[in-house]
N, C-alpha and C positions, 0 to 999 in steps of 0.2 A: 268551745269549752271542753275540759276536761273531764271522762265521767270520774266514776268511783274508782272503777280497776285500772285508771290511769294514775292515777293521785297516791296510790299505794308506792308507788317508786321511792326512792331513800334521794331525799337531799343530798345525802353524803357522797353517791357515786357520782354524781357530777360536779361536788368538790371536788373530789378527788382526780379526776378528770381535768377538771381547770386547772390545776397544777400540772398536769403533764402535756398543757394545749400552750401555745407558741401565744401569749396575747394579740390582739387583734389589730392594735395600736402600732405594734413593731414589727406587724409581718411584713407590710411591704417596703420598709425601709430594708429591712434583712433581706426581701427576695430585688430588690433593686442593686443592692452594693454584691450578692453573691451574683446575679446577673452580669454585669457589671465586671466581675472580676475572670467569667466565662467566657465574655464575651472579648475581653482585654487578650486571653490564650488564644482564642481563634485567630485573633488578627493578626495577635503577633507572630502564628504558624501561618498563616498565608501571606506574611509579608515576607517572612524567611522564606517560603518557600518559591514567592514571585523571584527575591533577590536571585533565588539558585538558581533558576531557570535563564534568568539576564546574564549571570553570570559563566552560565554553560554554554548557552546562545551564542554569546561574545566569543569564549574558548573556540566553539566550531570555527564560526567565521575565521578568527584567525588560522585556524589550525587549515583550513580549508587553503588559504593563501600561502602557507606556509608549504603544504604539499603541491601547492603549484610549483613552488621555487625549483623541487626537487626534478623536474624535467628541463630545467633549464642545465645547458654544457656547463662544464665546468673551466674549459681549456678550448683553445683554436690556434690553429695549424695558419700565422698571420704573414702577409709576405710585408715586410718594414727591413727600410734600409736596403733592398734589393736583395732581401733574402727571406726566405723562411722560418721562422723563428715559432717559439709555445710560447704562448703568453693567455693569462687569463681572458676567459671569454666576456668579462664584465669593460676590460680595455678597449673594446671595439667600438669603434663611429663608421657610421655613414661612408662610402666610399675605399674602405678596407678590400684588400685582397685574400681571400681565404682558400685553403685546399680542404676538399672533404675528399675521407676514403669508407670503407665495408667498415661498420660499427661506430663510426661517428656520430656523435647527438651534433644536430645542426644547433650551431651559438649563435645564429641572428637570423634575421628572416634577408636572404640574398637569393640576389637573380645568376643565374647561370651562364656562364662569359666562356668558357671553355672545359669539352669533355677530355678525360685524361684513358678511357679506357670504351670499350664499345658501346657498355649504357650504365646507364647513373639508375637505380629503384632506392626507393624510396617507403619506409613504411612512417605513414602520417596518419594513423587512425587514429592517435588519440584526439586529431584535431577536425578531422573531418567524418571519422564514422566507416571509413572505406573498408572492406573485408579484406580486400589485396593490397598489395605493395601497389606505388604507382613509378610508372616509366617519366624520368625528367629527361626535358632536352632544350636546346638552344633558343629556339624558334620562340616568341610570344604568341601570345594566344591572339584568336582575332574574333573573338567571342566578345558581345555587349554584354554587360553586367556580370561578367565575368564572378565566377565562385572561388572557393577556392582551388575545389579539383578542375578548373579550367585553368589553372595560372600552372603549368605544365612546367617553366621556365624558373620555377619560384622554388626557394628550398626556405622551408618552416621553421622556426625558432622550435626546437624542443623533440621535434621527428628524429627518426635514426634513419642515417644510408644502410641500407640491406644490400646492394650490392654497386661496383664499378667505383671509381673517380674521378674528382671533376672540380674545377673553381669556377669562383662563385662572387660577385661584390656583394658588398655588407647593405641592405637601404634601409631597414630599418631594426634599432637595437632597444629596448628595456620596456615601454610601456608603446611604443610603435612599432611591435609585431604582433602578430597574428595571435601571438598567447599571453601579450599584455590586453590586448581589445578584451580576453577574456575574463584578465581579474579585474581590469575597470568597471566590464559588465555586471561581476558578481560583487564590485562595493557599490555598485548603484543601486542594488538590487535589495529591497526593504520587505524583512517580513510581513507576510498577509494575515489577517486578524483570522484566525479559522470562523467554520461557519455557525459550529457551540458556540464557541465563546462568545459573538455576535449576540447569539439569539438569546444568552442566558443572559448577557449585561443588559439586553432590553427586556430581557422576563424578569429581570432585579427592578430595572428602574417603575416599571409599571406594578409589580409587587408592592416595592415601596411607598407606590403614590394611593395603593388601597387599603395599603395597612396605615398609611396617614387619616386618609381619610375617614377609615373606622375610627382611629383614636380620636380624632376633633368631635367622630361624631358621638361617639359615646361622652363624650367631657361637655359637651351642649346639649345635649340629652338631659344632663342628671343637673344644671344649673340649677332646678327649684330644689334641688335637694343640698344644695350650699348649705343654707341654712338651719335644715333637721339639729335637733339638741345633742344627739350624738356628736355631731363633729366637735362641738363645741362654737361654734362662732364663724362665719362666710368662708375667712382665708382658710381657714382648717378643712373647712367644707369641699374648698374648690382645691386644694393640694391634693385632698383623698380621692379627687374623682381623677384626677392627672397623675396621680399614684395607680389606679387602676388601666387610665388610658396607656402606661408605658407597661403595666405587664399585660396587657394586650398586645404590641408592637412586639416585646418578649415573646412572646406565646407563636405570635405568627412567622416572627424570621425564621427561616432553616438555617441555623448557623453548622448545621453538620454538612450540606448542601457540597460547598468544597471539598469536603474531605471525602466523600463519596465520590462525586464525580471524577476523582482524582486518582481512588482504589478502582472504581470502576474501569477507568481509561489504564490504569494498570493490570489489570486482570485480564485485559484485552490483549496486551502487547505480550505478553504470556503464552495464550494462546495462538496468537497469529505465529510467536516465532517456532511453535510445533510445526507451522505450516508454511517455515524458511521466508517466515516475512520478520526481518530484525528490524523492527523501529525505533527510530533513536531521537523521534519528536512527539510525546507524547501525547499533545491534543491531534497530532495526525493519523490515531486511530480512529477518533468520532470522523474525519475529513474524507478518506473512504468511502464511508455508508452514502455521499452525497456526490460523492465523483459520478459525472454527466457525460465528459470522454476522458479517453484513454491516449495518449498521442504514444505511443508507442512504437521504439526504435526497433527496426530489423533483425540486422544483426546481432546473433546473441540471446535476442531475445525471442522472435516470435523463429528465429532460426538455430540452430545449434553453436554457428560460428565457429564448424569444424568441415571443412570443405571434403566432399565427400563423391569417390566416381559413381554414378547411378546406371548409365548406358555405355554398354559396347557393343559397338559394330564391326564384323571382318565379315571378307568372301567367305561365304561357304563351300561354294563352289559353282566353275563356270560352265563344268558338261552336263549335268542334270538337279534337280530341283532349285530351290530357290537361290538367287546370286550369293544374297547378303544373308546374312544373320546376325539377328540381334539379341544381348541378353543385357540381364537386368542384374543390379546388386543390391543385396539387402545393406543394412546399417547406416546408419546418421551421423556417427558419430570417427572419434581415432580408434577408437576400438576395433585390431582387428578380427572382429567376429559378424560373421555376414556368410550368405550365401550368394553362389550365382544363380540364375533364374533362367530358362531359355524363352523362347516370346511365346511358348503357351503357358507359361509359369512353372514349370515343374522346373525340380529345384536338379542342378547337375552333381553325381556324387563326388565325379574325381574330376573336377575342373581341368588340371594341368594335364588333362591324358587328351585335349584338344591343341592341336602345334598352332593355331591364333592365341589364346588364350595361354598357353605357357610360353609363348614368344613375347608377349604382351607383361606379361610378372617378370621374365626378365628384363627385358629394356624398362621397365618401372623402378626395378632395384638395382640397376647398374645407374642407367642414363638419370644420375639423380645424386643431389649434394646435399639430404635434406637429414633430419633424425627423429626416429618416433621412440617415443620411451614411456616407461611406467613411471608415476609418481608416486609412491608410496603412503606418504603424506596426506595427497589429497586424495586417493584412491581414483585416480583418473589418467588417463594418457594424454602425454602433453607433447608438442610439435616444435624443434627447433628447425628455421628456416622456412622456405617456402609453401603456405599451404598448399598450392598445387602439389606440389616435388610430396607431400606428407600423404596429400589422398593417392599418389601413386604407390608408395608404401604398403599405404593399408591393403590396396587392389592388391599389390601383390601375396599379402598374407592370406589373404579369401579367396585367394586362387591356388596357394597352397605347391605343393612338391609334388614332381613324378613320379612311378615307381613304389608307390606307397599304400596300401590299398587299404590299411588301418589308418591312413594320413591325418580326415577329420576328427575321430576322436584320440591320435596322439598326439596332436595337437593341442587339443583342449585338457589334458593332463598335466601340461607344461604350468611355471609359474605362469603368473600375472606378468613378469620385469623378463621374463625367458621370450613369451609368447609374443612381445611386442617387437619384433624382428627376426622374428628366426626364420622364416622363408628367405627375406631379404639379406641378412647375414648368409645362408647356403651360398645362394649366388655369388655373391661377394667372394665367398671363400674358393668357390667352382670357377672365379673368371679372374684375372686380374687386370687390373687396369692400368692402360701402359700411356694412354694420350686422351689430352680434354678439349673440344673446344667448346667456349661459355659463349652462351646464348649471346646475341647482338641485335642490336632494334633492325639492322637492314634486312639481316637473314631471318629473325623469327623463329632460331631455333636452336639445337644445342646439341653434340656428340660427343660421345666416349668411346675410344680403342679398347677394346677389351682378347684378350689373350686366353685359349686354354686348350695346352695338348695340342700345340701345334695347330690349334687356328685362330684365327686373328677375325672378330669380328666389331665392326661399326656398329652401333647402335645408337639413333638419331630419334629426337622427339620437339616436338613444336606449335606453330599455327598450322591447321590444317592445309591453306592454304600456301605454306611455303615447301611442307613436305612433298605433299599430294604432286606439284609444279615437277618436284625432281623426281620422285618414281618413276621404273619404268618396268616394273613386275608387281606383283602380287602374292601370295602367301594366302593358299586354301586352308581350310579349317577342316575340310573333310579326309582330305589323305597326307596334307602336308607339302603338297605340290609347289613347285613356282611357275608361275605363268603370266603371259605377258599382261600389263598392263595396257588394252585396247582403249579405242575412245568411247565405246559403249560402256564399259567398266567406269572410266572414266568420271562420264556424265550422271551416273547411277551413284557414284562415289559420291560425287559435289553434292546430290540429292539429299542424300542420306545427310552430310553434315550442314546441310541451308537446316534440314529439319532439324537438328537437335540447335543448331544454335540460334534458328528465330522462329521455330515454331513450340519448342520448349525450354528456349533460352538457358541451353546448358554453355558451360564454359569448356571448349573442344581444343582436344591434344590429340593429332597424329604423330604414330610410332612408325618406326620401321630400321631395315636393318639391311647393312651389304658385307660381302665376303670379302675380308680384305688381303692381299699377299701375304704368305706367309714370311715373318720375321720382318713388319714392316715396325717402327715404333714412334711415329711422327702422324698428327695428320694435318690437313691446309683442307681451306676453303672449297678447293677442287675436289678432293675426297668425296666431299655432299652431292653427289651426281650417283645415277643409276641405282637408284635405294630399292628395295623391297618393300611394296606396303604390308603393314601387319596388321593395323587396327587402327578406328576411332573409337575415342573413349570422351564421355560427357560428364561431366562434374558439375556440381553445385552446391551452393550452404542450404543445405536441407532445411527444410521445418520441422520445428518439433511439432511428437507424435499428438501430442492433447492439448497442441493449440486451439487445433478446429474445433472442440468440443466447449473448448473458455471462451472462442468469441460468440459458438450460438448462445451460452450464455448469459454473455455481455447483451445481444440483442436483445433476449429474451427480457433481464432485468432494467431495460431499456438506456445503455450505455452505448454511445457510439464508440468507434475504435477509430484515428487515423493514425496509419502507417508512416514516421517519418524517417528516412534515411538519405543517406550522404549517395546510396549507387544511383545509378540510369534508371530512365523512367522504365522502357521495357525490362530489364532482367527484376526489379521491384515489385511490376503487376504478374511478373509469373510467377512470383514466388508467392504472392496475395490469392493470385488461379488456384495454387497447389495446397495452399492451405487449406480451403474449401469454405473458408467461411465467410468468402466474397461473392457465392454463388450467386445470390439473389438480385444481383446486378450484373445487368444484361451484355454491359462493358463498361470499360472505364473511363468513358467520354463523360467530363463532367463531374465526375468526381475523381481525376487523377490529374495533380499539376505537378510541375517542376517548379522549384522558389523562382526560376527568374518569369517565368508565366504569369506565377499568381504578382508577383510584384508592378507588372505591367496594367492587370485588368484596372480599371477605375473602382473608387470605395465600397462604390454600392454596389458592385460585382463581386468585389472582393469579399463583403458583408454575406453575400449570395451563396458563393462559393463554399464559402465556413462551413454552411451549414447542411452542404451534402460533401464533403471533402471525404475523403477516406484512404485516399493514396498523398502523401507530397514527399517530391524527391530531388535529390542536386541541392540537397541545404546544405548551410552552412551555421554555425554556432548563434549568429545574430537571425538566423531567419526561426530556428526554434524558441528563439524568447520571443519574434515577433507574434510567432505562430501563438504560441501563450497565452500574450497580452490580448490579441484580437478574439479569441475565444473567451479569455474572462470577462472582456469589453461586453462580449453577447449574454455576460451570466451562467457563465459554465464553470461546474467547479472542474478546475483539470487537472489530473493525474499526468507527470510524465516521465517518460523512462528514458534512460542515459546509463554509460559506462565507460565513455572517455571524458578525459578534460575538455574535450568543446561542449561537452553536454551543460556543464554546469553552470552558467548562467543559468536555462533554462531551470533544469534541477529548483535551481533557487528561485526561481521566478513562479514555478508551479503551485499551484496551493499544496501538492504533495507529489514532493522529487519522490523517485523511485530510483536507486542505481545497484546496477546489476553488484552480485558479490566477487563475480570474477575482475570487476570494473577498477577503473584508477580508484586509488584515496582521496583524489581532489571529487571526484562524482559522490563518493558515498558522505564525503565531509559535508558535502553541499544539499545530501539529499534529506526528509524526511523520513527514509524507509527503505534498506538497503534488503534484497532477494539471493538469499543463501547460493539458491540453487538457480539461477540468470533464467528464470521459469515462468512464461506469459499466463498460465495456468492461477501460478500460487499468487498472481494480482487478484483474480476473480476468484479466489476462495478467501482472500484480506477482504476484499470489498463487500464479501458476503458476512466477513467477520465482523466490518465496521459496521454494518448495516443492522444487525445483531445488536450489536454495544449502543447503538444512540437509542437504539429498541429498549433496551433495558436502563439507559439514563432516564430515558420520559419515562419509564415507568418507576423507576424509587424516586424522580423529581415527584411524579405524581402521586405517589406512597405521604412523600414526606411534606406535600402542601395540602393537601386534603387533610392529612393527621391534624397540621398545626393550624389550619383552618377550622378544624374541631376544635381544638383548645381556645381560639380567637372566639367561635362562638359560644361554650360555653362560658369564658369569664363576662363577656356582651350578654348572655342574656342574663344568668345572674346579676349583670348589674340591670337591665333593665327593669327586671323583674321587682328587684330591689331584696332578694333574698340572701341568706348569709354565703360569704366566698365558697364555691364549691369545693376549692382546691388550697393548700396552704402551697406559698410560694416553694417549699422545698419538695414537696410531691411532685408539683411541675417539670420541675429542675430532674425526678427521678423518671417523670414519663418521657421528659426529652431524652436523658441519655438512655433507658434502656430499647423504646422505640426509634430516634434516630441514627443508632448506632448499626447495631446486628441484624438488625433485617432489611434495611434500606442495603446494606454490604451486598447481604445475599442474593437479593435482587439481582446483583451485578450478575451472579450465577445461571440468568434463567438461560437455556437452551435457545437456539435458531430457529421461527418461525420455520414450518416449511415451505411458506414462499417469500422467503425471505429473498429472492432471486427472481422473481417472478413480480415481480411490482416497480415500477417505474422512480427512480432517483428523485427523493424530497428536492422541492424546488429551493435554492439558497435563501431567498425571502420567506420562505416557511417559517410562522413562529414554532419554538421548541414547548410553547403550550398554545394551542386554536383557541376561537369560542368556544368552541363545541367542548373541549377537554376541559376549559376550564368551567363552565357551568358545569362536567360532571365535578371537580373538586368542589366547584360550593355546594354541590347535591350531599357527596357523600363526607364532605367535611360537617356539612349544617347538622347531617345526621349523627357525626360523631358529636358534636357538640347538643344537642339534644336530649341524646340516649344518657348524657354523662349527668347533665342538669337532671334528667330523668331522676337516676338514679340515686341522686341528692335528694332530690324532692319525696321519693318514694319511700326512702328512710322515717322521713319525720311524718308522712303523714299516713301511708300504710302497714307501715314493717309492724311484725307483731313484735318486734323486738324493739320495736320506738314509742317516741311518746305518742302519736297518732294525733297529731296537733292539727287544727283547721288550718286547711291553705291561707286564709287571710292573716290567722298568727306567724304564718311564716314569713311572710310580707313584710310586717311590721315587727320584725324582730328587731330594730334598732332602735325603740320606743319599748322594749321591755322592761329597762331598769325605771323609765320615767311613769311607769302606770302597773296599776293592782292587776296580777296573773293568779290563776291557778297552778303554773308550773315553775319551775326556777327558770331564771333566766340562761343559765349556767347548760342549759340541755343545748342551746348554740355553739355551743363550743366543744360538744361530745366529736367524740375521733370515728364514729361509726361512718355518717352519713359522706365525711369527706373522704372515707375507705371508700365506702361502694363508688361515689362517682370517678376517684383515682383507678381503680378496679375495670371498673366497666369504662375509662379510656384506654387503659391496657389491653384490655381484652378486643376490644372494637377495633384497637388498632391492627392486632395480629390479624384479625380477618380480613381487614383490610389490605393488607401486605398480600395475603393470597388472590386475592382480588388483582393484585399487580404479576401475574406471572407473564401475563399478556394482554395489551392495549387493549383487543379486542374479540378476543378465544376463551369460550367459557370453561368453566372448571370443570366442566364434563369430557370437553378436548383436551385440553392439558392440565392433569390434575394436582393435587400438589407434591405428589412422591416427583413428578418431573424437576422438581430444585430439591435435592435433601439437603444444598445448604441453607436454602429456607425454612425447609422443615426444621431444622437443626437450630436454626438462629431462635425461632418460634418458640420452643422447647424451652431452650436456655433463658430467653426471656421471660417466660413464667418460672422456672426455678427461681429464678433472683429477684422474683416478685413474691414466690411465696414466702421466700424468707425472708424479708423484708416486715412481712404481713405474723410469720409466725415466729421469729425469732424475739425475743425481748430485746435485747439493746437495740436492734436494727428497729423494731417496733415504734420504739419511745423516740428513736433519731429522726424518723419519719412521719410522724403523729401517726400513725394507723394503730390498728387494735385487729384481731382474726377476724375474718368473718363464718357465718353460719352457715350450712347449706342450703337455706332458706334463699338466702342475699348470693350466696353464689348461683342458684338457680336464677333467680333475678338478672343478676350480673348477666348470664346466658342468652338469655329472651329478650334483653335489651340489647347486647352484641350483634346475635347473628343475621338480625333481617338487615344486616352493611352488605352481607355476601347477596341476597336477591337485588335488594337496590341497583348493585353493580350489573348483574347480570341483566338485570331491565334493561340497563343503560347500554351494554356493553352489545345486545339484541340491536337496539336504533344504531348502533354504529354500524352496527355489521350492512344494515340495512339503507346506508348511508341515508338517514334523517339526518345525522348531526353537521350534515354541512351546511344548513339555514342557518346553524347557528353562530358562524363566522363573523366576529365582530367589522371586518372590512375584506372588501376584494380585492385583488389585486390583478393588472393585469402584465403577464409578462412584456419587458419589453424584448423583442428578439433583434433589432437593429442598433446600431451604434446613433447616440444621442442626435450628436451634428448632421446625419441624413434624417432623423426622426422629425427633426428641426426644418428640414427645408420642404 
């Protein structure tokens, strides 16, 4: 009952009031058809935006097939009618006679029937992956399982001749060669569901089936109340409670959900592309954070793919100290800037003022058909011709001119387009070249007559051991001497290059040089007798410098790495040695195979294998999609990298292609996620990005279900309770967009754990909310909905500024017109009480967004100034609440009225114990309790089904 100084209140203000109150009758038809019409725009933006994605999807693919076409010839050189004739390359069949010459694209995949010149090379990288050109010749191979760099005899649909001529029969032409097997592979090849999207359509379907289940159960709940005189009569009764059960289902879907996870997965690809990761598949930034291995190509990637001289060896001399000498060269790349090093490292100033070493720059820049140049464009120096022939280039720029003592830094004053030849051009200009003979497979090597001022010298370069066979002198390094080539020197010599080519798997070119008659201008075969040795020199595709530091890592964050490429198993494991981030394996027994090895083991070997592999090598296009498939078999998400057209089945097969930027268009067309800078590195700072982003998905996921989890339970318990709606449908409609909008976004903003690297790859079966996550959203959802019902409640029965009605009159407030009160009935429908609880959901929500900076880092770690676009969203959100609250029209739009400071203190003390609750909660995580609370185990399976089975 009401006393005296309650009953003083004016009738009239809650007249006046009921007139400006939404009637009770037509609220939930109005918040069901405005619902309704909200929820009509969502879908129709996610149905437009699924079309755009199928529709781009589609574009790729084709686009992808389309950039195949483009390596196929256009023209072949055909013999028909007993003659040679040009006719289109699409005319050929089967059993055609074809000539290939230097810069030919091969028009069919043909076998080799006759050489027209000393030897046929071949660059086929984009089909095999190979760094170098390869040598063709007559002979079949006699190799079992034969790859494709064993078919020696075979010339590739789509390869270029780099050097010699040769015919060839036609045997197989349009989808039966080697670069049709390719695009068969990539239309078989069917997008994989990412590992989000998975988890979020099973955290929908099970959403679904709770927010069902609340609405049944609230609408069976309230059965006895069918009948109450308010309704008017059963049907009415039982419509109202089904009117309440659907803005409960309202209340709890996140229909913003999409559109966040969507800005979010945007804001990611954003940042990754600061970090030369260009993604061109959106959900493959969350795909990332869950990559388990890396299959990662060699060349290119974990190397420079710019072949580079590292070791030189000459006599030094054979009367005192040591015979040999060795020295060392800086740089990785075509860049010629490097130093020389001698074997105690100290770096030498004037290179060329040693007669090995300046004899060595010149037969580098003479004996050589190659071109290095600046690109302006791409700010990088690019290589026409043979990589070898290019790292001899460069040697000679680092070794620099005689006679120059300001040499090094006049040098580096030159342009960038000057510097990249101008040792090499000196020479040139200082020699001229009167007679060539081109490399041949029998000899293994290759000379130039060179002319200047009346002397005529030879200079010859090769296999070491074809050189080495014809010397018969030597070339000191200490006084410039010539002397004989003995059998001790000999034997020392052979030494030295066993070492560099199978103890550090360098790729070895002997030099040397003879005096030839003066005014001779012809040279023959016979010439190549009696040479001078000058040097060995050792080359290789270096690694890049901050591999080693990406793969510990990769360990670190528990990602395996395997190495796959097209070279030989030994030069592969040295360059894995040289990386350094193979150390911790004692060798590579066991985990290094070559495709036709692993093809041979039986299943359950194979199954074995997988899972300590870390080297595979001698593949070909079909063994890296096998490679793939048998690791996704095992439940691996896998990342893999490519930059030729053989890559791209896999590419496509991967849960996320990665293709280098220097790579074909059919790679990048094919890929998820193409790398600016061809950089093994900027994978492991993506994966660190993606890991980051699903980081901050679970947390505005779990922002914005706990929020609306508080709204479920607030209109649930007001109805249980049987008290008037806490909320009018359009205040709802105002808490959903200003809370699921602008701070759920910001979220997207939080920062990188700092062990975001340090914690082992979500399992793909992991759900995207646990048990444990979600009993905290019913925690701190129940208490949003709680604090809000509070807040209602507190109104009418404490506020000094209410009426102070008994709880039980509040109860039975739907039996006020039917029975004699002290108050009007009319104080139900006052806009205060449903202020404060729309108020204090507001409010609880903000705290709660802070609460989301981190799954499990209290606000003491990461505070909230760490996101100021949270802080920022936070702000703006209460501006557009206040006005809302103290503007007149916006007032009357929204039933609310100001509140007092009184009720905003209130508002306060009912908000902020959201932020301890969380941090309780956030304490057990840390302290891993919350894993009891895992609604099911799972147990990985790590074998393939059918061996699980027997």
């Amino acid at each position: 009952m009401l006393d005296p100084s309650q009953r003083s209140w004016s009738s009239s203000r809650w007249t006046q009031q009921k007139v400006l109150q939404i009637p009770r009758s037509q609220s939930m038809l109005e918040f069901m058809v405005e619902t309704c019409c909200l929820k009509r725009e969502v879908i129709l933006m996610i149905l437009a935006a699924n079309a755009a994605v199928g529709v781009i999807t589609e574009t790729n693919a084709e686009k992808a097939l389309e950039e195949l076409r483009a390596y196929q010839a256009d023209i072949a050189t055909v013999l028909r009618n007993g003659c040679f004739s040009i006719l289109p390359a699409t005319d050929l069949v089967p059993g055609d006679i074809v000539e290939v010459s230097v810069g030919c694209k091969i028009p069919a995949d043909m076998r080799m029937i006759e050489m027209l010149s000393n030897q046929l090379r071949v660059d086929q990288a984009i089909l095999t992956g190979e760094s170098c050109s390869v040598e063709k010749e007559l002979d079949s191979t006699v190799a079992t399982n034969a790859v494709y760099q064993d078919k020696t005899n075979i010339l590739f649909s789509g390869t270029v001749v780099v050097a010699g001529r040769a015919k060839a029969v036609v045997v197989g032409v349009g989808a039966n060669t080697a670069m049709g097997n390719i695009r068969d592979s990539m239309l078989r090849t069917e997008d994989e569901v990412t590992p989000l999207k998975k988890k979020l359509d099973e955290f929908g379907t099970f959403l679904a089936k709770v927010i069902a289940g609340i609405c049944m159960l609230v609408w069976i709940v309230n059965i006895g109340h069918f009948r109450d005189p308010s309704h008017g009569g059963l049907l009415r009764g039982a419509i109202h409670y089904f009117k309440i059960a659907v803005a409960l289902a309202v209340a709890a879907i996140p229909e913003g959900l999409p559109a966040v996870v969507t800005t979010c997965l945007a804001l990611g690809t954003k940042r990754m592309a600061r970090l030369n990761a260009i993604v061109r598949s959106l959900p493959s930034v969350e795909t990332l954070g869950c990559t388990t291995v890396i299959c990662s190509d060699k060349t290119g990637t974990l190397t420079t793919n710019m072949m580079s001289v590292s070791k030189i060896c000459v006599f030094h001399s054979v009367h005192h100290g040591p015979v040999t000498a060795e020295y060392s060269i800086s740089g990785t790349t075509y860049s010629p800037e490097g130093v020389v090093l001698d074997s105690a490292g100290i770096q030498l100033d004037f290179p060329a003022q040693l007669p090995c070493l300046l004899h060595i720059a010149m037969c580098s820049a003479l004996c050589n058909e190659s071109i290095l140049q600046y690109n302006p464009d791409k700010g990088d120096y690019e290589k026409i011709g043979e990589a070898t022939e290019v790292a001899l280039r460069v040697l000679a720029e680092k070794v620099g001119l005689p006679g120059f003592n300001s040499m090094p830094s006049a040098l580096n004053m030159l342009s960038k387009h000057e510097r990249a030849s101008y040792c090499n051009r000196y020479w040139e200009n200082q020699f001229k070249k009167v007679a060539l003979l081109d490399f041949s497979r029998d000899r293994k090597m290759m000379s130039v007559l060179c002319s200047r001022k009346q002397l005529e010298i030879m200079f010859s370069k090769g296999a070491p051991e074809s050189i080495i066979s014809r010397c018969t002198n030597i070339l000191c390094n200490d006084d410039g001497s010539t002397v004989p080539l003995t059998a001790n020197l000999r034997t020392e010599l052979e030494a030295r290059f066993r070492s560099f080519a199978e103890t550090e798997t360098l790729r070895c070119l002997a030099l040397a040089l003879k005096r030839m008659p003066m005014g001779q201008q012809t040279l023959s075969f016979n010439d190549e007798q009696d040479l001078t040795f000058i040097g060995l020199v050792g080359m290789l595709d270096p690694p890049r410098e901050e591999v080693r530091n990406a793969m510990i890592s990769c360990m670190t964050a528990g990602i395996r790495v395997i190495v796959v490429t097209g070279d030989n198993k030994s030069t592969a494991e040295s360059v894995c040695r040289k990386i350094g981030a193979f150390d911790h394996l004692v060798d590579f027994s066991g985990h290094s195979y070559t495709a036709s090895e692993f093809e041979e083991l039986p299943a359950l070997q194979q199954a074995l294998a997988l899972q300590r592999m870390a080297l595979f090598t001698r593949v070909e296009p079909s063994h890296k999609r096998m490679l793939v498939e048998a690791l996704q078999h095992q439940n691996e998400v896998v990342a893999m990298t490519g930059d030729g057209v053989n890559d791209a089945p896999a590419l496509k097969k991967a849960d996320i292609g990665i293709a280098m930027g220097s790579g074909t268009a059919v790679a990048k067309s094919a890929s998820d996620m193409v790398l600016a800078d061809d950089n093994f590195a900027s994978i492991v700072a993506a994966i660190a990005e993606g890991r980051a982003i699903y980081n901050n998905t679970k947390q505005f996921i779990r922002y914005m279900i706990s929020s609306n989890i508080g709204e479920v339970v607030c209109i649930f318990v007001a109805a249980m309770l049987g008290i008037p709606d806490t909320l009018a449908p359009v205040q709802l409609l105002w808490v959903n967009l200003v809370t699921d909008g602008l701070p759920a976004t910001a979220i997207g903003f939080n920062k990188q754990d700092s062990d975001v690297m340090k914690v082992k790859p979500r399992k793909v079966n992991e759900a995207v909310v646990t048990g444990w996550l979600f009993f905290r959203y019913l925690v701190i959802g129940a208490y949003v909905g709680l604090a809000t019902v509070a807040g209602f409640i507190w109104w009418f029965v404490y506020s000094d500024n209410g009426p102070k009605l008994p709880y039980g009159e509040l109860m039975n407030f739907d039996t006020c017109s039917s029975r004699e009160t002290t108050y009007p009935c009319s104080i139900f429908d006052d806009r205060h009480p449903s202020t404060v609880s729309m108020t204090v959901l507001v409010v609880v929500e903000m705290f709660n967004a802070l609460n989301n900076l981190s799954e499990n880092q209290s606000l003491l770690v990461i505070p909230p100034w760490s996101n100021l676009w949270l802080v920022a969203s936070i702000v703006l959100t209460m501006v557009l609440h206040l006005l809302i609250l103290y503007v007149q029209p916006l007032s009357i739009l929204f039933s609310v009225t100001p509140l007092s400071w009184a009720e905003w203190t209130v508002v306060l003390y009912l908000s902020f114990p959201v932020i301890i609750i969380d941090e309780v909660l956030k304490f057990f995580s840390r302290n891993s309790c919350g894993t009891r609370f895992n609604f099911r185990f799972r147990r990985p399976d790590v074998l393939p089904k059918e061996l699980r089975d027997k």
